[in-house]
C-alpha positions in Angstrom: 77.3 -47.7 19.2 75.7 -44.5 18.6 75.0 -41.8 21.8 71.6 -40.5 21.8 69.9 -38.4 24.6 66.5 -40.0 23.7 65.7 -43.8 22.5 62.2 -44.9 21.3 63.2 -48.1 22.4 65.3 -48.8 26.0 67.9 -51.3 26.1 68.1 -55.0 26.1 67.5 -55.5 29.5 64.3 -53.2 29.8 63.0 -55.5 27.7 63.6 -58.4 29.9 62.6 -56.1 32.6 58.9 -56.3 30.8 58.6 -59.6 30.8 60.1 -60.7 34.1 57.8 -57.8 35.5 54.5 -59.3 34.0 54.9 -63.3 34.9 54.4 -64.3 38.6 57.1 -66.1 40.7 59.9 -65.4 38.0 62.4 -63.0 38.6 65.1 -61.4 36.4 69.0 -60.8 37.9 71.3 -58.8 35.5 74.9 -59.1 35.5 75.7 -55.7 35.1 77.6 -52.2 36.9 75.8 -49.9 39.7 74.5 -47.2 37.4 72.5 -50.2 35.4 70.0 -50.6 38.4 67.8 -47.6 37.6 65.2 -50.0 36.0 63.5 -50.4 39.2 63.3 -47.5 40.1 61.4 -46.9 35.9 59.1 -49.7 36.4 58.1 -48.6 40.3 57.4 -45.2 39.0 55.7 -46.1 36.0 53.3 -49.4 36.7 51.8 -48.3 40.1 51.2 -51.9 40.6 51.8 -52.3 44.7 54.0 -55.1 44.3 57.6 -53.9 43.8 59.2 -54.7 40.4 61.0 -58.7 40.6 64.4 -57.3 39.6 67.5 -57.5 40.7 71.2 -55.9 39.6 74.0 -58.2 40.7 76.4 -55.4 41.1 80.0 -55.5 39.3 82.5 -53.4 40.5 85.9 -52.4 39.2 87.0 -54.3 42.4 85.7 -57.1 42.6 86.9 -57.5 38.6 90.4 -56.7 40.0 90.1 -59.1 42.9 88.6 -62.0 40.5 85.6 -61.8 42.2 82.2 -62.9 41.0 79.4 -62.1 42.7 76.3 -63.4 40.8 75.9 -66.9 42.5 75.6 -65.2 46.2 72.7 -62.6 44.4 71.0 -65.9 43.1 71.7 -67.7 46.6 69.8 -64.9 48.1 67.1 -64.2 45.9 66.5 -68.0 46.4 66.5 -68.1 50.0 64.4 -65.0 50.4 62.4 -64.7 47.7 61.1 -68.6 46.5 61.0 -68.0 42.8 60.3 -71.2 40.2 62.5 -69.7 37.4 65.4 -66.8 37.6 66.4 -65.2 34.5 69.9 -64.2 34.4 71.3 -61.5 31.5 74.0 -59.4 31.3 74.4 -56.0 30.8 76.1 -53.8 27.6 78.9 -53.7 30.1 79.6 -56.6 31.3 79.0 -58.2 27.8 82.5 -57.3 26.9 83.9 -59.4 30.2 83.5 -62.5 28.5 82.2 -64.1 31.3 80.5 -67.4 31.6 77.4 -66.7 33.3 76.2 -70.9 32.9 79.1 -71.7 35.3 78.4 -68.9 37.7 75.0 -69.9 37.8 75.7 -73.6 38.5 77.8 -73.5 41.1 75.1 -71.3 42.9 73.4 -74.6 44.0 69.9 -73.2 44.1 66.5 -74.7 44.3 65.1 -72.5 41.6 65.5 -73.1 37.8 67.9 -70.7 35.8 67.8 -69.5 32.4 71.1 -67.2 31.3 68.8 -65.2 28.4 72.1 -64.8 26.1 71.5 -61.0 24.0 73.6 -59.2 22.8 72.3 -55.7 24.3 74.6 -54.0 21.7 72.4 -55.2 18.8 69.4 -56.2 20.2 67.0 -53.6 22.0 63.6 -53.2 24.4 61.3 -54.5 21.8 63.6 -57.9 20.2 64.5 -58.7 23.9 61.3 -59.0 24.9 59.5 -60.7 22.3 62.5 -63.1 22.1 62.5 -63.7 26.3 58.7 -64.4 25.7 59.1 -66.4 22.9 61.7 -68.4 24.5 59.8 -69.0 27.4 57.2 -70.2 25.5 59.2 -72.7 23.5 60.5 -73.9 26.7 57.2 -74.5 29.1 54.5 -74.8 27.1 53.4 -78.5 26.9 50.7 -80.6 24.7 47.6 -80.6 26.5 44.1 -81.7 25.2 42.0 -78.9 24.0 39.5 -77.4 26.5 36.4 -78.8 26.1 34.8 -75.1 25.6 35.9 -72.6 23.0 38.7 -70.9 24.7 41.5 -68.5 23.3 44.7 -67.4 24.6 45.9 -64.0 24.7 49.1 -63.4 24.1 50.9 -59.9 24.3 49.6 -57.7 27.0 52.5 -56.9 29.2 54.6 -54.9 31.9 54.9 -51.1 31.0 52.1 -51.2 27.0 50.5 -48.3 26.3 47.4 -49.2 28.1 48.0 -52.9 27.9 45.8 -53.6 30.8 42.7 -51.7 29.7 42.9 -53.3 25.9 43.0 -56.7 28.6 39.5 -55.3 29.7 38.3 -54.5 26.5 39.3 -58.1 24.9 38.1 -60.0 28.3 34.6 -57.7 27.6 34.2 -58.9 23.8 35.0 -62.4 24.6 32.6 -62.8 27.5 29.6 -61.7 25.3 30.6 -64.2 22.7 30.7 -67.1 25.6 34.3 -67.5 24.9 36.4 -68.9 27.8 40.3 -67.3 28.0 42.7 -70.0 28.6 45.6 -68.2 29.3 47.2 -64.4 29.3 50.1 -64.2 28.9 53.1 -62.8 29.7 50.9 -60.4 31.7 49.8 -62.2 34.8 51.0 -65.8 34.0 53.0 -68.6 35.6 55.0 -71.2 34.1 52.3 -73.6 35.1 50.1 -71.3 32.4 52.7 -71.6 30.0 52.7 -75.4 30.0 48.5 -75.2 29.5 48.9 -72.4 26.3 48.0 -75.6 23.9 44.7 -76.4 25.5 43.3 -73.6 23.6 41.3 -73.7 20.9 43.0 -70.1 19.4 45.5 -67.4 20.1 44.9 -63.8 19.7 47.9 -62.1 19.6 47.0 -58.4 18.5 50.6 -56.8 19.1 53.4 -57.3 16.4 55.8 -56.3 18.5 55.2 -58.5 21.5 53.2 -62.1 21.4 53.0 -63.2 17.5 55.9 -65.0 17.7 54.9 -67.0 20.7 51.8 -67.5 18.5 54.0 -69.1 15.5 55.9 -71.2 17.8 52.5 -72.6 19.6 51.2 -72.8 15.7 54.1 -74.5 14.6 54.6 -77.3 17.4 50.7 -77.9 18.5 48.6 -76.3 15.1 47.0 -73.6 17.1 45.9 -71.0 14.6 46.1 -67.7 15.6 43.9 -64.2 14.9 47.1 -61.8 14.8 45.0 -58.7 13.5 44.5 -55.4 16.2 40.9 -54.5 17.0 41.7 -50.7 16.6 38.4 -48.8 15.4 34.7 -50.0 15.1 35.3 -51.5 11.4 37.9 -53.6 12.0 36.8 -54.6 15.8 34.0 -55.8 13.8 35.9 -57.9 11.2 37.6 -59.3 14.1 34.9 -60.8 15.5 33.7 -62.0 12.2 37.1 -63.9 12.0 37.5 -64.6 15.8 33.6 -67.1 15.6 34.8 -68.4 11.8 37.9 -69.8 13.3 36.5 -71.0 16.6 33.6 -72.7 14.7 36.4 -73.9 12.3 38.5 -75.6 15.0 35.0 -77.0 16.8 33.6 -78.4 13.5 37.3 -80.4 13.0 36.7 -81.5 16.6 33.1 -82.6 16.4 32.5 -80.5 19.3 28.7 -79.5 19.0 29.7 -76.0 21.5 29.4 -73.4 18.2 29.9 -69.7 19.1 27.3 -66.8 17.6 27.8 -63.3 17.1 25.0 -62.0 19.7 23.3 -58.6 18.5 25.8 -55.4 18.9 23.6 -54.0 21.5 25.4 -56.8 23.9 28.6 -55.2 23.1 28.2 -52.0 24.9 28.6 -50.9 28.6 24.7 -51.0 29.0 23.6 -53.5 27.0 21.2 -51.2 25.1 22.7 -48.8 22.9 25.2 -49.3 20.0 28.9 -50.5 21.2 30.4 -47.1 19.9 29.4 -44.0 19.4 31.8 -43.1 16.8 29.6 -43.8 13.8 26.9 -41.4 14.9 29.8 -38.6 16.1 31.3 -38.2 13.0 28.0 -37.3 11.1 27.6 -34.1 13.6 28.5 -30.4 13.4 31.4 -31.4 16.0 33.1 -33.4 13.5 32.7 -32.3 9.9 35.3 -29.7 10.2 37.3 -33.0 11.2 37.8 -33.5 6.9 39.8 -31.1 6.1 42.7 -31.3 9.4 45.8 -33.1 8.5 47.1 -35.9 10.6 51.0 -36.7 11.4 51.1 -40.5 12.4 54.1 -42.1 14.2 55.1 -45.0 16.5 55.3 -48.8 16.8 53.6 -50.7 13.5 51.0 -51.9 15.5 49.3 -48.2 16.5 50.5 -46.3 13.6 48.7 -49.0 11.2 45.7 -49.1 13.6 45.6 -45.0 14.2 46.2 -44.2 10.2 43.1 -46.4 9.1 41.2 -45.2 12.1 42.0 -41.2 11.5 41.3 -41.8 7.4 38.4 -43.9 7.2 36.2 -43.6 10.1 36.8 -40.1 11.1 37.7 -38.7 7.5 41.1 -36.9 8.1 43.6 -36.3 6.1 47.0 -38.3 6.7 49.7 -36.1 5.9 52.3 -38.6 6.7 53.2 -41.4 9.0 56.3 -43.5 10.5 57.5 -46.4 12.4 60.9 -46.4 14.5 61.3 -50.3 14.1 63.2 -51.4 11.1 62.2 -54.4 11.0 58.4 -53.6 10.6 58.8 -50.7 7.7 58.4 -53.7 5.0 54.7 -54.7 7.2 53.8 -50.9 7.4 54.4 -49.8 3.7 52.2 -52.9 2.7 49.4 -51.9 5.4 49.5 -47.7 4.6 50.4 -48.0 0.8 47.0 -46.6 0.5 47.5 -43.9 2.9 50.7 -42.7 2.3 53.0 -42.6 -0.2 56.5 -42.1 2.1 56.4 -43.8 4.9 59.3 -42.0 7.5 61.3 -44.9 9.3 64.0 -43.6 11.7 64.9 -44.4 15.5 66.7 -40.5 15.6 63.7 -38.1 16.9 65.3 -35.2 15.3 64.5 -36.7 11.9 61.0 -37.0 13.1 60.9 -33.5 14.8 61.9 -32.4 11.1 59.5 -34.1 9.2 57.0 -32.6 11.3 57.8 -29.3 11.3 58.3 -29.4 7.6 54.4 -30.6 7.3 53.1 -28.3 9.9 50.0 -30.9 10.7 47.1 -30.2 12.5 47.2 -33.2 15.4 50.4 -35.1 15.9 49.7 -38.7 16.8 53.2 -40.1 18.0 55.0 -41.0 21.3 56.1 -38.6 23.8 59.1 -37.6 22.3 56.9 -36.4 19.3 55.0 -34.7 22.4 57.9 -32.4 23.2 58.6 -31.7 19.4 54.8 -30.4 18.9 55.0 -28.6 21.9 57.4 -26.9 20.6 56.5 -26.2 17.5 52.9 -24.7 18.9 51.0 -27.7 17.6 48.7 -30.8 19.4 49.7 -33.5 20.1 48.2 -37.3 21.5 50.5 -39.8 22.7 49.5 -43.2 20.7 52.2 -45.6 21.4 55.3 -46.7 23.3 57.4 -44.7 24.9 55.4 -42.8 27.1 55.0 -40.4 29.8 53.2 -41.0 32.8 49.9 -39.4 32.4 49.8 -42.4 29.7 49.6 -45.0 32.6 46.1 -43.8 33.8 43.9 -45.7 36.7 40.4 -45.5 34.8 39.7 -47.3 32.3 41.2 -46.2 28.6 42.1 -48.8 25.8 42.8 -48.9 22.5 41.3 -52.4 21.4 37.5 -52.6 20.4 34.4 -50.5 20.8 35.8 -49.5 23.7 38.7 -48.4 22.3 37.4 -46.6 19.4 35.6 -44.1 21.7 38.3 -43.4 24.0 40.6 -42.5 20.8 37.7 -40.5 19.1 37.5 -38.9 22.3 41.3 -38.1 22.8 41.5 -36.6 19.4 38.5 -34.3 19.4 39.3 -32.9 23.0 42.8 -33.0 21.8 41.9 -30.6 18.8 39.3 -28.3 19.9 41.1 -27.5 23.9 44.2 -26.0 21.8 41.4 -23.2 20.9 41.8 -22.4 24.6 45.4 -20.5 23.5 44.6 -18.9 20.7 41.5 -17.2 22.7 43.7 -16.3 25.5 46.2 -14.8 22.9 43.0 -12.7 21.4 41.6 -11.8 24.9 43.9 -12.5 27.2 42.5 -13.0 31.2 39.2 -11.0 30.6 40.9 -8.7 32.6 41.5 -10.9 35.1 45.5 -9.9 35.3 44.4 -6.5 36.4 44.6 -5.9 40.1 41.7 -3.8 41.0 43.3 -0.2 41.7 42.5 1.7 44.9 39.7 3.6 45.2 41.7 6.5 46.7 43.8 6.5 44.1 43.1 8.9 41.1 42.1 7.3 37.9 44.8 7.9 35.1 44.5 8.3 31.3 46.0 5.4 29.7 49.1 6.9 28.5 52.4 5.6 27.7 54.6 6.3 30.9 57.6 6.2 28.5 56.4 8.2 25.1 54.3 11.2 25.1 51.2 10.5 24.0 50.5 12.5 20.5 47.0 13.1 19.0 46.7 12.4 15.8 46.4 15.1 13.3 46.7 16.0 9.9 50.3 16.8 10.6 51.0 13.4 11.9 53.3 10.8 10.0 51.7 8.3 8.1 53.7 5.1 8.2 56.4 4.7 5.2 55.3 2.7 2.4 57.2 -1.0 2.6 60.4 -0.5 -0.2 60.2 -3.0 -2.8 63.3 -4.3 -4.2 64.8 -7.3 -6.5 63.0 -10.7 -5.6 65.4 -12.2 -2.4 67.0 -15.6 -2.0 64.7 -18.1 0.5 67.8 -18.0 3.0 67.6 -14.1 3.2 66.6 -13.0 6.4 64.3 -10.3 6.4 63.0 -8.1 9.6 59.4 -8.1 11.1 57.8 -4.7 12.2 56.2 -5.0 15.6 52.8 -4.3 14.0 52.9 -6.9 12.0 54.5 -8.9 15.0 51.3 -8.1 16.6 48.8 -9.1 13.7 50.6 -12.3 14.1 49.4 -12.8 17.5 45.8 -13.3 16.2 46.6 -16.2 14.1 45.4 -19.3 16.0 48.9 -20.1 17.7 48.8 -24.4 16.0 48.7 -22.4 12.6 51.0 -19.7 13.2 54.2 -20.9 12.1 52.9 -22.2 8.6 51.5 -18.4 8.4 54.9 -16.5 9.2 57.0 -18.8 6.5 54.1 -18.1 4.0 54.2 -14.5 4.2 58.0 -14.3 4.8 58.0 -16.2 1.5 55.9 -13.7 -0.1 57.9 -11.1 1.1 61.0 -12.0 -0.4 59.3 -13.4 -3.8 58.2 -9.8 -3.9 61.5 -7.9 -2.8 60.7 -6.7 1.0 63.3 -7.2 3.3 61.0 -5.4 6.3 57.8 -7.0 6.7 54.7 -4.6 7.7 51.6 -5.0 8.5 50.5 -4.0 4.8 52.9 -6.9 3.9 51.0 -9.3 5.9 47.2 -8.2 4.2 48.8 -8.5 1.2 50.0 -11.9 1.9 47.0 -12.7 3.2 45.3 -11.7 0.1 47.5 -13.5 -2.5 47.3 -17.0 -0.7 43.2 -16.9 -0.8 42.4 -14.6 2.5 
């Protein structure tokens, strides 16, 4: 088991945290020590939704294993009594994995009203994302039920959940698309749903499951045991939100015409599709044919995250806002085969690691212009002086917001045009105040009893100069150095550097340090740095 400080993914349990956090009137109990119980506190901090998370740590001490004692059937006895759930989910913890303990016993001799699933994972191999797809999926192979088909064209959707990157606003945006089609939802799930939904999932005439990480399995096992096709493609950007439509009516239609249900759907005019009813459904077409974006050609874009985003973001940054993808990354295994296929046009390594230091390399090495990755890749490009926008899972708070901010559709492909461009053009706001500092702001105003002083030096002497004055030495030129040879930076041409744009500064500094030693300096002056300047094209 390796030791890291920061995961992409969190453990098992998270995971069934998600799910057990999005259905109603199911609750999750994990078998596991005191220090395992911080997951409330993650979920309270993180979902601001008023009701508090259904979760509950059945506490293990060291001595209660020395005494024998078991106490997970009082914690389901409890939650029972108090609580009134239909269906408890019951895992165990990385710790209390190696007991060995029967948990189906335990749970049986509990005697409760309420149905109980022991959700068997190994949390040393499985993490957030497997756990909760498989809990989902599981719960889906258990409940859901044949049922005639709605007499209406109706679709489920299946993925939005506890804790997505903006899961509930792409809800919005889906709900928003489907209503102006005439399309009826069925069912969400797991996000708002009851095992009662869960039983109804067949009665729909498709699933939409736009998530790879969380809902197209449930999709495969609903297509598998009652033939519900499914439209597993993400709506990410105004191209492919409008191929998705395209195939969302061609497989309604398709599933009404085997029916002989006269109800056909029609792709209304794409006026209907936006807030007012009256203008185009995005903006984005018209934006990046201004002023505002044409510089937007030549920046080079870092990509990195879950499959679905970084496949959605890479296509969206290349071919509707004409960037430059200068490399891209998944940290899920299991999806690099699915995201090579999908960016083989794009780019030709694609970087899959779960250790953010690789990434935090990788990116320093390519120096791009806007970082699209989660928030660990936040801190890395903070550091490295560049900008960054969070784009998928895990995320820091400001990535829950209250308004209204999806990904998915029209909708969607505004709020990301707008993220980048404010993204890009508010990191100007440094580099100005590096040029200009406060406008003089940081300047108390000085007394007006007080004399007014020549700016001299309080600690050198100010000397005029003259003919007589030193000239500054000539930079010594030597034998061509190795590239790990340190060499020293005059504080003039420490200074110069300061006027560099701050997101470029670093690529400048191993540029000219690189000229430097090609050409034999070991002390770097300001007439090192024009020069350098001057070789690589001004």
């Amino acid at each position: 088991m390796r030791l890291a400080y920061w995961m992409y993914q969190g453990t098992a349990h998270y995971g069934i945290g998600r799910i057990a956090n999005s259905l109603r009137n199911i609750h999750a109990v994990f078998h596991a020590p005191q220090g395992d119980a911080y997951i409330n506190a993650v979920f309270a901090m993180l979902e601001r939704t008023p009701a508090f998370p259904p979760l509950t740590t059945s506490v293990v001490s060291g001595r209660d294993l020395a005494q024998g004692n078991l106490r997970l059937p009082e914690t389901l006895q409890a939650i029972d009594q108090q609580l009134h759930p239909e269906l408890i989910v019951v895992a165990a913890s990385c710790s209390t994995t190696l007991l060995q303990e029967n948990l189906e016993v335990a749970a049986e001799s509990a005697d409760i009203s309420a149905e109980v699933l022991i959700y068997d994972v190994n949390p040393y191999r499985v993490q957030e994302v497997a756990a909760a797809d498989g809990l989902f999926t599981e719960l889906v192979r258990r409940y859901a039920t044949a049922t005639p088909l709605t007499t209406q064209p109706s679709v489920n959707i299946l993925g939005p959940a506890s804790m997505g990157l903006h899961a509930r606003h792409d809800l919005t945006a889906l709900r928003r698309m489907l209503q102006t089609l005439g399309v009826q939802v069925n069912v969400v799930a797991p996000w708002g749903a009851t095992l009662d939904d869960l039983r109804r999932l067949p009665a729909a005439w498709l699933n939409i499951a736009p998530y790879r990480e969380l809902g197209q399995q449930a999709a495969q096992v609903l297509h598998e045991q009652f033939g519900t096709p499914s439209l597993c493609d993400a709506p990410i950007g105004v191209q492919p939100t409008l191929a998705w439509l395209h195939q969302l009516v061609e497989q309604l239609n398709s599933v009404g015409s085997k029916q002989n249900n006269p109800s056909e759907v029609m792709l209304p005019p794409l006026t209907a599709f936006s807030l007012d009813g009256l203008s185009t459904p995005s903006s984005v077409p018209w934006f990046v044919r201004t002023a505002d974006m044409e510089s937007f050609s030549r920046r080079r874009m870092f990509v990195f995250g879950d499959a679905t985003h970084v496949a959605g973001m890479t296509r969206f940054l290349h071919d509707e806002l004409g960037t430059q993808i200068c490399g891209a990354g998944t940290y899920l295994p299991d999806q690099a085969d699915w995201l090579r296929e999908q960016l083989a046009e794009y780019v030709d390594d694609l970087l899959v690691t779960e250790e953010f230091q690789v990434t935090a390399q990788r990116i320093e090495e390519l120096q791009p212009d806007l970082v699209c990755g989660t928030q660990m890749e936040r801190h890395t490009a903070r550091k490295l002086g560049l900008q960054c926008m969070v784009i998928a899972p895990p995320m820091h708070i400001e990535n829950h917001p209250l308004s209204y901010r999806p990904f998915l559709g029209f909708d969607g492909a505004d709020v990301i045009a707008d993220q980048i461009y404010m993204t890009s053009t508010l990191g100007m706001e440094q580099h100005l105040i590096d040029m200009f500092g406060d406008a003089g702001l940081e300047v108390p105003p000085m007394p007006e009893t007080e004399p007014v002083l020549p700016l001299v030096d309080p600690v050198l002497p100010a000397v005029p100069l003259t003919e007589e004055s030193p000239t500054p030495a000539a930079p010594v030129k030597g034998a061509p150095l190795a590239d790990d040879e340190p060499v020293e930076w005059q504080p003039d041409a420490e200074a110069m550097m300061k006027k560099i744009p701050f997101f470029v500064r670093n690529k400048a500094r191993r540029n000219i340090e690189q000229y430097a030693r090609a050409q034999g300096y070991r002390v770097i002056t300001t007439q090192i740095v024009l020069e350098a300047r001057e070789h690589v094209g001004g």
